[in-house]
N, C-alpha and C positions, 0 to 999 in steps of 0.2 A: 351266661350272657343274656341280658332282656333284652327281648323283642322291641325296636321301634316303632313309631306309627308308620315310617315310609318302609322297615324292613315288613312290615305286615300285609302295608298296601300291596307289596312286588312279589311277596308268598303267596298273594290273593290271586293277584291278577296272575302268574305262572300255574295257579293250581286251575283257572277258568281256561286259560289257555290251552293248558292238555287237554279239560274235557270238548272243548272245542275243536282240538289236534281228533280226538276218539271220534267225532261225530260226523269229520269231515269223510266224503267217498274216497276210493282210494284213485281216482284221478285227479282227484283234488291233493291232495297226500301227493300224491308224486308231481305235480305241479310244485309246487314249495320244496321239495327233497330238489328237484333239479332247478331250481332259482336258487336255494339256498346252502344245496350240497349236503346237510346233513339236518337230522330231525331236530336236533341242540340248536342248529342256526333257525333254525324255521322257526320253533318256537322262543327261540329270543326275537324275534323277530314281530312275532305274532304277541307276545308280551308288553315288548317296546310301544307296539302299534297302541297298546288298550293304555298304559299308560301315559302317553301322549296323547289320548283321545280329549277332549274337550269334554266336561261332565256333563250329563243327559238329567235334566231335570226326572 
């Protein structure tokens, strides 16, 4: 299977996501575990979010 450009963009933006998951406190961490119930939601969540961001010159 080849890689797309959007499956690449959503492998990018999921793999920034976790280290942004790593680098949060863990108040923050469990802030999004109990909004979102599980670390899979948070960080589709938190994935969706960068995707959907408007691009930053």
């Amino acid at each position: 299977m080849t890689d797309t450009l959007p499956d690449a963009a959503v492998l990018d933006a999921a793999l920034q996501m976790v280290e942004v998951w790593n680098r949060l406190s863990a108040d923050k961490q469990a802030l999004l575990l109990k909004r979102f119930g599980t670390q899979e939601n948070a960080l589709a969540a938190l994935v969706t979010t960068q995707l959907l961001a408007p691009a930053q010159p």
